[in-house]
Structures are given as structure tokens and as C-alpha cells.
C-alpha positions in Angstrom: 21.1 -6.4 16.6 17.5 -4.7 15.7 17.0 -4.4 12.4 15.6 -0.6 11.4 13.4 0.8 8.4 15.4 1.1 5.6 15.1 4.1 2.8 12.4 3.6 0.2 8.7 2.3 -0.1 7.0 -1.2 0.8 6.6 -3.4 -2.8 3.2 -4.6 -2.6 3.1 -8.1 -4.6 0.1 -10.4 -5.0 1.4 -12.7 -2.2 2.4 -9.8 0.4 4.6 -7.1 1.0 8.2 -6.6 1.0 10.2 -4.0 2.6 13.6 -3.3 3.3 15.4 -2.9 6.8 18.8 -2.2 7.7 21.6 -4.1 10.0 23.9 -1.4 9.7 25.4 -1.0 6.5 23.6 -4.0 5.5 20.0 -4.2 3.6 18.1 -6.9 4.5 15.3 -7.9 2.3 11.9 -8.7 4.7 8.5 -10.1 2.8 5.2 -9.9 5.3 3.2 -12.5 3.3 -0.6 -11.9 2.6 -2.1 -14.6 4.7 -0.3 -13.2 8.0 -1.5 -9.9 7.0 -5.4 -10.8 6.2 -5.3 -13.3 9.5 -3.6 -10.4 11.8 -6.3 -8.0 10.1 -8.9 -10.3 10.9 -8.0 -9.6 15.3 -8.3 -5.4 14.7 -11.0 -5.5 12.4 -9.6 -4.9 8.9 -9.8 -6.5 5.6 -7.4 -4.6 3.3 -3.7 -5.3 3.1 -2.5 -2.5 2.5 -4.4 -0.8 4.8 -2.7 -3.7 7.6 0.2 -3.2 6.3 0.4 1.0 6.2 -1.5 1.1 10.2 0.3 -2.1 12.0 3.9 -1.4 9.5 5.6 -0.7 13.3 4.4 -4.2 14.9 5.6 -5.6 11.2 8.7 -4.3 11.3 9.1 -5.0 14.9 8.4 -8.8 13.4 10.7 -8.7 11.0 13.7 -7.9 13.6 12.5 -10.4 16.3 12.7 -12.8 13.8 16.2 -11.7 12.3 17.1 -11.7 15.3 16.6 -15.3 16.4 17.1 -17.2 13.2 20.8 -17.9 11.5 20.4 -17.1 7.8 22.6 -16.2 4.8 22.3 -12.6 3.7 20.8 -13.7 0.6 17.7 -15.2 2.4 14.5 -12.9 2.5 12.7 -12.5 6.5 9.3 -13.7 6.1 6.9 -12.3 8.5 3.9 -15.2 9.0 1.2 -15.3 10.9 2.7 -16.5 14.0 5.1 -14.1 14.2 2.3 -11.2 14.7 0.3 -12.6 17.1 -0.1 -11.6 20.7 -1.7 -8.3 21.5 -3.3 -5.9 19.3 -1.0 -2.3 19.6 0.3 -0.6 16.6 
């Protein structure tokens, strides 16, 4: 099931981001870590995380649920976003 944005605002930590998304009734913790965001900045031209994170938070998110989505994990396990997981394509 595709995960969707949950209520409240993306953390910003010194390794990434997190953000929460919802299965359902369910929150799921996601993380997008700084090194995916600064390599997936580096194929559109940008440089500032946040700035990443706030234009490309759709393709992110999209991430996020792709990789929910494939993976088995207990529901205390956080969805990291890497690198990997954002290439292909440039849209937002």
C-alpha cells in the first residue's frame, strides 16, 4: 500500500531529514539521509538540503513508499531514503 504525507513538518537533523508518512492509521517514521540529498542535488543543480528536500519532497516521498513498499520491516524500523533510491530521471 503507498504510503501518504503524514500531518506535521520535516525534522531537519545534521545527518538528513525525517518526515512522517502514513499507512492508514499507521505513522511510519521515513529519514532521507544528507548524502542522498547532496548527491541527488548535485543531477538538478542544487547544493542546499533543504532547499532538495522542500523542491524534490514529492520524488522523496515517492522514495520513501517504493521502498516501504518492497522491503519487510518491523514498525519500529525507520525508511531510509539513500541515494539509490532517487536516482533515475530528474522531475519533481
Amino acid at each position: 500500500m503507498p504510503l501518504t504525507r503524514a500531518r506535521g513538518r520535516p525534522v531537519f537533523k545534521r545527518d538528513g531529514v525525517r518526515f512522517l508518512m502514513r499507512d492508514g492509521p499507521n505513522e511510519v517514521l521515513c529519514n532521507v539521509s544528507l548524502r542522498a540529498l547532496l548527491s541527488f542535488g548535485r543531477t538538478v543543480g542544487m547544493d542546499d538540503a533543504a532547499m532538495i528536500f522542500a523542491a524534490y519532497r514529492h520524488r522523496i516521498e515517492r522514495a520513501a513508499s517504493d521502498k516501504y513498499d518492497r522491503t519487510a520491516r518491523g514498525d519500529y524500523e525507520i525508511v531510509t531514503v539513500m541515494a539509490d533510491d532517487l536516482s533515475g530521471g530528474s522531475q519533481g
